[in-house]
C-alpha positions in Angstrom: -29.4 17.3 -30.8 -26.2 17.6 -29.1 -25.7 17.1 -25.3 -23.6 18.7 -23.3 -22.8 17.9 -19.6 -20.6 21.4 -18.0 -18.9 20.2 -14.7 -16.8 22.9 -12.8 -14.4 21.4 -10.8 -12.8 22.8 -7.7 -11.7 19.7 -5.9 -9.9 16.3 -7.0 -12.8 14.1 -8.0 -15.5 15.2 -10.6 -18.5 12.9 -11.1 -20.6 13.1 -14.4 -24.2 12.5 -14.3 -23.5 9.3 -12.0 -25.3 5.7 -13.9 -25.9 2.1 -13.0 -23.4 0.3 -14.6 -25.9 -2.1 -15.6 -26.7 1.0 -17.9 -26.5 0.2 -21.5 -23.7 2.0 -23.5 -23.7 0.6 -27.0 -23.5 2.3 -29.7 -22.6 5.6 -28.0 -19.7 8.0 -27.4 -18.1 10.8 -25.9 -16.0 13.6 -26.3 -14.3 15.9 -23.5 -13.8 20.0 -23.6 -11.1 21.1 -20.9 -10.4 24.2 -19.7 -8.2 25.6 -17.2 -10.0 29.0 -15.5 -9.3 31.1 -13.1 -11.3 31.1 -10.2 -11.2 34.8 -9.2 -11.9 36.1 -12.9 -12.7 33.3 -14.8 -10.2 34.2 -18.0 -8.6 31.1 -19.1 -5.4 30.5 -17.9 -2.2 30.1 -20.1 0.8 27.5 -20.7 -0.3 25.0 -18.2 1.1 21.9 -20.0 -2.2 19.3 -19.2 -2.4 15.4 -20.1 -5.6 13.2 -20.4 -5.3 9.7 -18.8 -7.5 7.2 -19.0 -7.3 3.9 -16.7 -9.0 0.9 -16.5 -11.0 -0.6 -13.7 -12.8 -4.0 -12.9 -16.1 -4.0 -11.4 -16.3 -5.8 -8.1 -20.6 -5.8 -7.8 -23.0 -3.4 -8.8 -21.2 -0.5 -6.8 -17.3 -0.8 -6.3 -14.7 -1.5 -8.5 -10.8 -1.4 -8.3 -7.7 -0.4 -11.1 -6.4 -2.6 -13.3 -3.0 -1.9 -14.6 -1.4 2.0 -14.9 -2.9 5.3 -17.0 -2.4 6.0 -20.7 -1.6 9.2 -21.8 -4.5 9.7 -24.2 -3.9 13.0 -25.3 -1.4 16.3 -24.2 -1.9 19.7 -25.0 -0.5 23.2 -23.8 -3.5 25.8 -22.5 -1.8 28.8 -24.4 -2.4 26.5 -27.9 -5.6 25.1 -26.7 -8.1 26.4 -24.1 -10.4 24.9 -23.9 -9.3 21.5 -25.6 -11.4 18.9 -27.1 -10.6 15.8 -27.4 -11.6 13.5 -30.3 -14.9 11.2 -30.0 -14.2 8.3 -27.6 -16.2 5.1 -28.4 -14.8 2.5 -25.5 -17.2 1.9 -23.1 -17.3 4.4 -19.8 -18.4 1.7 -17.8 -14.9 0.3 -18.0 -13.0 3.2 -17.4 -11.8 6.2 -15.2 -10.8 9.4 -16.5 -7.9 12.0 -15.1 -7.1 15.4 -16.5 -3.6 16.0 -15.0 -1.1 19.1 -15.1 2.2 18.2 -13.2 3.3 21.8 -12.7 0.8 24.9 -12.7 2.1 28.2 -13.7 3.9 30.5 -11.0 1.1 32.2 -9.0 -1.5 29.5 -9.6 -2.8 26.2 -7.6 -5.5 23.6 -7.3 -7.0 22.4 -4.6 -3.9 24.0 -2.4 -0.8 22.4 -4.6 0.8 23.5 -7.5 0.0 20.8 -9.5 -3.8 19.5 -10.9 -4.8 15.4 -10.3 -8.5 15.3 -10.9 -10.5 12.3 -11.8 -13.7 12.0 -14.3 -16.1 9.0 -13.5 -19.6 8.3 -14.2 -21.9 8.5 -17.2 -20.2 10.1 -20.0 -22.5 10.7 -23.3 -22.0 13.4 -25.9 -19.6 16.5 -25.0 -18.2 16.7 -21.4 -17.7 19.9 -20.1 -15.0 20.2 -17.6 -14.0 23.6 -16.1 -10.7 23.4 -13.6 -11.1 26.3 -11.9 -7.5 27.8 -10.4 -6.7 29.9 -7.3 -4.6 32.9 -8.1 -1.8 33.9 -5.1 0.7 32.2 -3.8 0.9 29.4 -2.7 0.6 28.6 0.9 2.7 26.1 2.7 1.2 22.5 4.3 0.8 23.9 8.0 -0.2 20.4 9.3 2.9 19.1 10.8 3.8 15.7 9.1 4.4 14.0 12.9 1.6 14.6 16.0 -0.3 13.0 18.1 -4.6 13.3 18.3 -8.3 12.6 19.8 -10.8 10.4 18.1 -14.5 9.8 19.0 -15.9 6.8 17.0 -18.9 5.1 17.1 -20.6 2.3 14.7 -23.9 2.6 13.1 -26.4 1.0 10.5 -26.5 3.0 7.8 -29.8 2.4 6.9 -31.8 2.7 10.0 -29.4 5.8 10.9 -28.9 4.4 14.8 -26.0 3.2 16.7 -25.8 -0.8 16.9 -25.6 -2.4 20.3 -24.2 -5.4 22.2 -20.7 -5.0 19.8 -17.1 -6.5 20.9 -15.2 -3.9 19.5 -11.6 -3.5 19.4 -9.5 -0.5 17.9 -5.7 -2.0 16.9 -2.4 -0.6 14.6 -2.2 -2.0 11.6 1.3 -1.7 12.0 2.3 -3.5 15.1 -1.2 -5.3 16.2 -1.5 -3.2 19.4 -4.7 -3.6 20.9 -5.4 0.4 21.8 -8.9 0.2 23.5 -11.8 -2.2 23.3 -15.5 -1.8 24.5 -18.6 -2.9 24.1 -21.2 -0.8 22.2 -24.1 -1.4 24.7 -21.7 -0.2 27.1 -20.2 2.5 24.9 -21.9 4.4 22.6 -19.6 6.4 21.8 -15.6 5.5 22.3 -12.8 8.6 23.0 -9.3 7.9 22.4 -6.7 10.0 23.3 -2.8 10.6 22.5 -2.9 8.8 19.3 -0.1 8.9 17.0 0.2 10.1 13.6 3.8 10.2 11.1 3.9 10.2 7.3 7.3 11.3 5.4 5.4 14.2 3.6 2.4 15.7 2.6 1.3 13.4 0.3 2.9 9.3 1.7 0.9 7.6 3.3 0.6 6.9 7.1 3.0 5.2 8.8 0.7 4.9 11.8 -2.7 3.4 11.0 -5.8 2.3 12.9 -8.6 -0.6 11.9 -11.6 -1.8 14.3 -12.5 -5.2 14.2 -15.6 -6.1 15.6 -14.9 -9.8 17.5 -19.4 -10.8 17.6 -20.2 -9.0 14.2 -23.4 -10.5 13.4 -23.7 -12.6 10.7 -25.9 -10.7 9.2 -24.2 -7.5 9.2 -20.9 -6.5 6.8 -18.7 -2.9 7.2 -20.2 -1.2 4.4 -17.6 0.6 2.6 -15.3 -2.3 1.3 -17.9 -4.8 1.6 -16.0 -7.4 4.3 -16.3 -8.4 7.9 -12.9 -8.5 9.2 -12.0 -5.3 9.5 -12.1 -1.6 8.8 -9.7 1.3 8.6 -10.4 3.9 10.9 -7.5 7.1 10.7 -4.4 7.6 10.3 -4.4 7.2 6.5 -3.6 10.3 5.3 -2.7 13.7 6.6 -5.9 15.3 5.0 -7.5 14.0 7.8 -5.5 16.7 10.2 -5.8 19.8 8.1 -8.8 21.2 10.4 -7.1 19.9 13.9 -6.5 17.0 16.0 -9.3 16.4 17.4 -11.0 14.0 14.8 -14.3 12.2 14.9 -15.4 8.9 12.7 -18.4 6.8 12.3 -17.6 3.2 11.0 -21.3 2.5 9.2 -22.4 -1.5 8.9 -24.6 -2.8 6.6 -27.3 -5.4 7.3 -27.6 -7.8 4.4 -30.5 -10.0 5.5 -32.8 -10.2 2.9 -35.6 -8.5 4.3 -33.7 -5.6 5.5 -33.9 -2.5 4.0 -31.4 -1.2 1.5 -29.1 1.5 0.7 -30.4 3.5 -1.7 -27.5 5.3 -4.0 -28.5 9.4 -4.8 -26.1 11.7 -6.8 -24.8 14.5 -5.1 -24.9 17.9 -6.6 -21.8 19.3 -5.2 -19.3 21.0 -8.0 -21.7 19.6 -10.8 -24.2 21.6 -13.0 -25.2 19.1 -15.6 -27.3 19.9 -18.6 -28.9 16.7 -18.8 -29.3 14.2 -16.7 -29.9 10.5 -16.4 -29.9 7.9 -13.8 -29.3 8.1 -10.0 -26.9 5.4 -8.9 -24.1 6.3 -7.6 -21.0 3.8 -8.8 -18.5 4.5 -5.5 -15.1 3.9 -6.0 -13.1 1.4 -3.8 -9.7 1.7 -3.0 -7.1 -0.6 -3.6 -6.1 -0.5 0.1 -8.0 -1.0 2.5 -11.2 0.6 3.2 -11.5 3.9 5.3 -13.8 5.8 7.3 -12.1 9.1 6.6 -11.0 10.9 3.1 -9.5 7.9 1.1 -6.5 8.2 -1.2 -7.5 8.1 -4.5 -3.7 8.4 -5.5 -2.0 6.1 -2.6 -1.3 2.6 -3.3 0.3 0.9 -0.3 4.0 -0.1 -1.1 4.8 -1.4 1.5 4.1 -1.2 6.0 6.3 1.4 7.8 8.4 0.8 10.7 6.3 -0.2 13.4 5.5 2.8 16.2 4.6 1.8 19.6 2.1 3.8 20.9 2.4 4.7 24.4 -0.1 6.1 26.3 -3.0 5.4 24.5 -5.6 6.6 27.2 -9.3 5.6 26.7 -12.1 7.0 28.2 -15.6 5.7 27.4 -18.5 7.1 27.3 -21.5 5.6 28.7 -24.7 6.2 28.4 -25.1 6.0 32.5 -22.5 8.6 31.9 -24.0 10.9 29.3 -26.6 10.8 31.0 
């Protein structure tokens, strides 16, 4: 019987029916069926000019993995010849790869995800036909309000992720990446919770990367404990990253999660999500999370920035931290 797996995507990262990667794939293949939609009246939408790319990635453990080398163009078709388009069986192994459907200019009137181009990556298990609906916003299309310079609030705190509860007795520091400025440090028993006002923020458009950036680094981490997104100990982006992470306003709050690796400590357990996916079938449960090839981020990280290079530094002046205890919240 044939399986089919319909994904309808309205956002820049669609997972299949997410697998182990330990998950066998021999002897099996896959197939893709695009189509570009319209979100308001789901006709299909003509002479967007679309490209299939697939990239490679290298497995770091069981859960991240990073790119190796650039996309290839795997196939290109027009939507007014072919909509939807399917692709011809795929036999390399899914494990090994990423998928991106990608149309650098949408028709006049159209958009996806608020630009007028389409980026939108396919991982996870992929196993007979692969549905995947782009669904486009008819209108026009309305500017970037967030201004690319401006300055911000953060609340942060650090927590296990497992146990789901703030952990104590933490030298803490919050530093730029750019310059090394120390900007506040506290003390988790102390400080729950930290506030930081009249940060900075500057990128050189909507979609660079920051040019003012902020890490913690945690000067008693436990040995047992590790920052669990990226997997290391000496430090952790925090904000600043990318201007996503203004688009609702500047008051922005975080929560850098730790991970306790003793061996008798409980474990993560990875769930799929059901956001954006209506599968047919489905398989397995683990989640394989992406890594980025920069460093990791407590915030929306960008899938489709590569760090070039550091900025300029920025001194930040002003910086004015106010901590909240619990003898204060109280």
């Amino acid at each position: 019987m044939k399986k089919t797996i319909s994904l309808l995507v309205s956002a820049g990262l669609t997972l299949a029916p997410l697998c182990s990667i330990t998950a066998s794939a021999e002897d099996s293949s896959y197939s893709f069926n695009i189509s570009f939609v319209s979100d308001d009246t789901g006709e299909y939408v003509a002479d967007v000019n679309a490209k299939l790319l697939q990239r490679a990635i290298e497995w770091q453990d069981d859960e991240h993995y990073t790119f190796v080398g650039d996309p290839r163009v795997i196939s290109e078709w027009n939507t007014s010849n072919s909509n939807p388009y399917i692709t011809q069986n795929i036999t390399d192994d899914w494990h090994d790869y990423i998928y991106s459907v990608v149309a650098d200019e949408l028709p006049a009137d159209y958009s996806f995800n608020g630009s007028n181009n389409v980026e939108n990556g396919i991982s996870g298990c992929l196993d007979g036909e692969v549905k995947v609906t782009i669904k486009l916003k008819e209108g026009e299309l309305e500017e970037n309000i967030t201004p690319l310079n401006g300055t911000y609030s953060l609340r942060l705190s650090v927590m296990d992720i497992v146990r789901n509860e703030k952990v104590a007795g933490l030298d803490c520091e919050l530093f730029n990446l750019q310059t090394g400025d120390v900007v506040a440090a506290w003390n988790t028993s102390e400080t729950e919770e930290l506030f930081v006002e009249n940060l900075a923020y500057s990128f050189d458009s909507p979609d660079s990367y920051g040019n003012t950036t902020y890490a913690i680094r945690i000067k008693n981490l436990p040995e047992n404990y590790r920052f669990f997104y990226g997997k290391n100990r000496d430090k952790y982006g925090v904000c600043g990253f990318g201007i996503e992470e203004f688009a609702n306003g500047n008051e922005l709050s975080n929560v850098v999660y730790l991970e306790d690796t003793s061996e008798d400590a409980p474990k993560y357990e990875y769930v799929t999500t059901a956001a954006d996916i209506a599968p047919t079938e489905t398989t397995t449960t683990t989640v394989a999370a992406n890594v980025d090839e920069a460093l990791p981020q407590t915030g929306t990280s960008g899938l489709n920035k590569v760090i070039v290079g550091m900025a300029a530094a920025m001194a930040i002046a002003g910086a004015a931290l106010i901590a909240k205890s619990k003898n204060e919240a109280e």
